[in-house]
C-alpha positions as CSV (number, residue, x, y, z in Angstrom):
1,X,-2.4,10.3,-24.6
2,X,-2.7,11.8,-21.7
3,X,-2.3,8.4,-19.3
4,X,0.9,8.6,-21.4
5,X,1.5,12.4,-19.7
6,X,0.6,11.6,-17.2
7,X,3.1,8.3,-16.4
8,X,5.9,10.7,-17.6
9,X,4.9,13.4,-15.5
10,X,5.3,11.0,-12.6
11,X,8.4,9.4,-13.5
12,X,9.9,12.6,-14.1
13,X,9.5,13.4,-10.2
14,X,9.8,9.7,-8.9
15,X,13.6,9.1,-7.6
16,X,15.6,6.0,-8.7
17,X,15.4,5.0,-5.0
18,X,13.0,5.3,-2.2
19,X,15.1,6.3,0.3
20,X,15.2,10.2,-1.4
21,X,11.2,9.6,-0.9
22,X,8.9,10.5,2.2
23,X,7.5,7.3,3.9
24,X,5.5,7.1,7.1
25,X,6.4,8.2,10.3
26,X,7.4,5.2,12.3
27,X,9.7,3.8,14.6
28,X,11.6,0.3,14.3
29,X,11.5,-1.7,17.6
30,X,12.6,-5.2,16.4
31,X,15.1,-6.0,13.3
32,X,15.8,-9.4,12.7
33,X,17.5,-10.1,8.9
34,X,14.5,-9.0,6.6
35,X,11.9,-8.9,9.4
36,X,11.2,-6.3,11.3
37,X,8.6,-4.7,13.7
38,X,7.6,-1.3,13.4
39,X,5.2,1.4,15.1
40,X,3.6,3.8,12.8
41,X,1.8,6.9,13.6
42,X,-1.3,8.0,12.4
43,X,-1.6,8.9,8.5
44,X,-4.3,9.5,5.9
45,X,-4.1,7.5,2.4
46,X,-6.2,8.3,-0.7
47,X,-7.2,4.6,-1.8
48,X,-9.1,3.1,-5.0
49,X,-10.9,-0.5,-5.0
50,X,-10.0,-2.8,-7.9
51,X,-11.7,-6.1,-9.3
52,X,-9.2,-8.5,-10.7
53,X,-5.9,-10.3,-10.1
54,X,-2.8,-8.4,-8.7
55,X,-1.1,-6.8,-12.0
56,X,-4.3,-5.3,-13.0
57,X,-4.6,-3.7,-9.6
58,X,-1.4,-2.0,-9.5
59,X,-1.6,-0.9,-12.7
60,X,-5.3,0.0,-12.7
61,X,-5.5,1.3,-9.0
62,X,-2.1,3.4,-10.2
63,X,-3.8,5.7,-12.5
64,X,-6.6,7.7,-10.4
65,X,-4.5,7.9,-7.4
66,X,-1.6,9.6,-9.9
67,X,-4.0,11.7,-11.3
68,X,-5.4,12.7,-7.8
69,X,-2.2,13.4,-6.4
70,X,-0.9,15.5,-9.7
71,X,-3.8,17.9,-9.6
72,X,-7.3,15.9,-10.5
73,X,-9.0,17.5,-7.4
74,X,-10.8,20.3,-5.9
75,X,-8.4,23.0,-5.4
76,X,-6.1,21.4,-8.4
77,X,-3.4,21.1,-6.1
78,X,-0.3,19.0,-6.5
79,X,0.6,16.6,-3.7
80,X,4.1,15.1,-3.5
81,X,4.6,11.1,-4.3
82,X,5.0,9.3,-1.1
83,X,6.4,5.3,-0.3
84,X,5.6,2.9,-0.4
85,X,2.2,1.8,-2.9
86,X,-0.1,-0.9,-1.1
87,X,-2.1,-3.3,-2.0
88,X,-4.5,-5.2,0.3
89,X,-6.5,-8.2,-1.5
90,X,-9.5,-9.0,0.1
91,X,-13.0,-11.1,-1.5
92,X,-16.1,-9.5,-2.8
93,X,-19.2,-11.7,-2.4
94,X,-22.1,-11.0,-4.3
95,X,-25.5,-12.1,-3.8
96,X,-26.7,-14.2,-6.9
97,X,-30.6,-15.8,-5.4
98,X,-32.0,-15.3,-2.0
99,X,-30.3,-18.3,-0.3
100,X,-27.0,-18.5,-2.7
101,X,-23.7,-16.5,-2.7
102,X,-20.8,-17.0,-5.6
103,X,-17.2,-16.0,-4.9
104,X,-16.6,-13.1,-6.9
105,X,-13.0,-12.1,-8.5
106,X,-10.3,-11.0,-5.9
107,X,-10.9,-7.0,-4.7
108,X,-7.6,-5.1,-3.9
109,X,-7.6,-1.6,-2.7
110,X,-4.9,0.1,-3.6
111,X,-3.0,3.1,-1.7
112,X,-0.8,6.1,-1.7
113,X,-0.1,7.6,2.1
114,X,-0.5,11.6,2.0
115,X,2.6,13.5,2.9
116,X,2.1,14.0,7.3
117,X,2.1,17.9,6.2
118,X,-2.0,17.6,5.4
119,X,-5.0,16.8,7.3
120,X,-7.9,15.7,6.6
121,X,-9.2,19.9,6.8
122,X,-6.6,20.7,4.3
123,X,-6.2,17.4,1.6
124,X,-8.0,18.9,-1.6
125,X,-10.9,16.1,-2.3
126,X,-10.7,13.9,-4.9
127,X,-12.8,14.7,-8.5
128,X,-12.7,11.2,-9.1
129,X,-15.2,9.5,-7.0
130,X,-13.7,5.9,-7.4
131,X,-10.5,7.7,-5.2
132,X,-11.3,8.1,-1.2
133,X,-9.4,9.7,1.6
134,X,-8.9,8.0,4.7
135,X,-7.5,8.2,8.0
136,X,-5.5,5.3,9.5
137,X,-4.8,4.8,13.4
138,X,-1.2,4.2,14.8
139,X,-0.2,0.6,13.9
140,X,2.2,-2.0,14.9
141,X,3.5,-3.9,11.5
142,X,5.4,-6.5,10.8
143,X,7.4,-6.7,7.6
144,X,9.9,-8.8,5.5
145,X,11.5,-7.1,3.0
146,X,12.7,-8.1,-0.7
147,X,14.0,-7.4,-3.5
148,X,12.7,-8.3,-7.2
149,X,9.9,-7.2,-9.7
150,X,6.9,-7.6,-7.1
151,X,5.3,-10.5,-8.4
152,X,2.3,-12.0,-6.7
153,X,3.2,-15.4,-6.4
154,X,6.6,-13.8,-4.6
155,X,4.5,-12.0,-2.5
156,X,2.5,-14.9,-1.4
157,X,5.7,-16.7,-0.2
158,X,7.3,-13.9,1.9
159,X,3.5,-13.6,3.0
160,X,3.5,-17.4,4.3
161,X,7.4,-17.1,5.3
162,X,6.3,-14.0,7.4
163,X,3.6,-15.2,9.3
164,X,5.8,-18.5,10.4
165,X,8.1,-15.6,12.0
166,X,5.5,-14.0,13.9
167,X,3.7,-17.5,15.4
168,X,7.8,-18.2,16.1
169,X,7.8,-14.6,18.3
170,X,4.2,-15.2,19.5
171,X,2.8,-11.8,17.5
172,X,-0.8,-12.3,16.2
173,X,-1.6,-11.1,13.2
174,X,-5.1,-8.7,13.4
175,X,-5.3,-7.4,10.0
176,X,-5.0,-8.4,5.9
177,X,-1.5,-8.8,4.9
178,X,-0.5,-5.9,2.7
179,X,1.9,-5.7,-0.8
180,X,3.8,-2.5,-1.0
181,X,6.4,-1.6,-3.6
182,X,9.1,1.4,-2.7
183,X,10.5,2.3,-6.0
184,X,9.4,4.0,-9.4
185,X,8.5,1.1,-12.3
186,X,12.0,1.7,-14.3
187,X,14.1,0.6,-11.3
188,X,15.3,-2.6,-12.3
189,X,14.4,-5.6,-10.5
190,X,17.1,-6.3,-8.2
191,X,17.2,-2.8,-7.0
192,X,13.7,-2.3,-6.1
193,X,12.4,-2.8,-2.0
194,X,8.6,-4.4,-2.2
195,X,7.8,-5.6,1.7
196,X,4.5,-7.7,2.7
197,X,3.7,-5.9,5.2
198,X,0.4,-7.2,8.5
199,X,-0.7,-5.2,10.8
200,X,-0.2,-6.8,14.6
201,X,-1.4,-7.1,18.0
202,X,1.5,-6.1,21.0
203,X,2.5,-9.4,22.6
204,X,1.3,-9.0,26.4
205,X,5.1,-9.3,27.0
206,X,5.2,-5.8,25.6
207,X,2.4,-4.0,26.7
């Protein structure tokens, strides 16, 4: 009952659209169709690790950040939704015998970025213990963007149709590709912005 609260409670403040939502700071420096390449500033996310395949994440990894963000923390203090939701797959080894190591299912943190108003000093901390606050340098990202209901076999294709754009611009890709999704879960398919989204090294063209 009260996940059920709670999901209302956030749809209640989430707009149809993301663009009536805060994202980021950053600046766009290239925009070619659906790609672009954009410098972001410094921000702080609150982020939640979960075992299992993609749907489980976001909807799993949803909940305590929600609840974190809605008042489930120190000074029960309520901190605005922000776009867009990430997800970053990585792989969890585990050690199974001294000299032996077994692939373990796929790990994704999930993310919400914090609102540029707080700090580190002034974000309320999290009563959940699963949910940590981080801060995140500047970045240069590249992204494709597209429409649909964020599935992760989607994903995986503007993934691999991404990173052919950036060996075709001579970018180099320095970090795991992430899958962020703009809009609230009602919006309907066709409506909704989800971007892959990997983190970039400046060409020395650029620098």
């Amino acid at each position: 009952m009260r996940y059920v609260l709670l999901i209302a409670a956030i749809l209640s403040v989430l707009p149809v659209t993301a663009g009536a939502t805060e994202e980021p700071p950053h600046q766009t420096l290239v925009k070619d169709g659906r790609y672009e390449i954009r410098q972001y500033e410094p921000t702080i996310v609150a982020e939640v690790e979960i075992t299992g395949d993609m749907r489980r994440a976001g909807n799993s990894g949803f909940r305590p950040l929600a609840d974190f963000i809605f008042g489930n923390n120190t000074a029960r203090s309520k901190i605005d939704m922000t776009a867009p939701v990430t997800r970053v797959k990585s792989q969890k080894i585990a050690m199974t015998a001294p000299v032996t190591r077994t692939l373990e299912d796929d790990v994704w943190t999930v993310a919400f970025v914090m609102p540029k108003e707080w700090t580190m000093e002034t974000l309320p901390v999290p009563n959940n213990s699963d949910v940590t606050l981080r801060e995140v340098p500047g970045e240069l990202m590249a992204t494709v963007k597209f429409s649909g209901i964020g599935r992760e076999r989607v994903f995986e294709q503007k993934q691999v149709a991404l990173q052919a754009w950036l060996s075709e611009q001579g970018y180099e890709a320095i970090g795991a590709p992430r899958y962020a999704g703009y809009d609230a879960p009602y919006v309907p398919g066709p409506f909704r912005r989800n971007e892959v989204m990997i983190p970039i090294a400046a060409r020395p063209a650029d620098r």
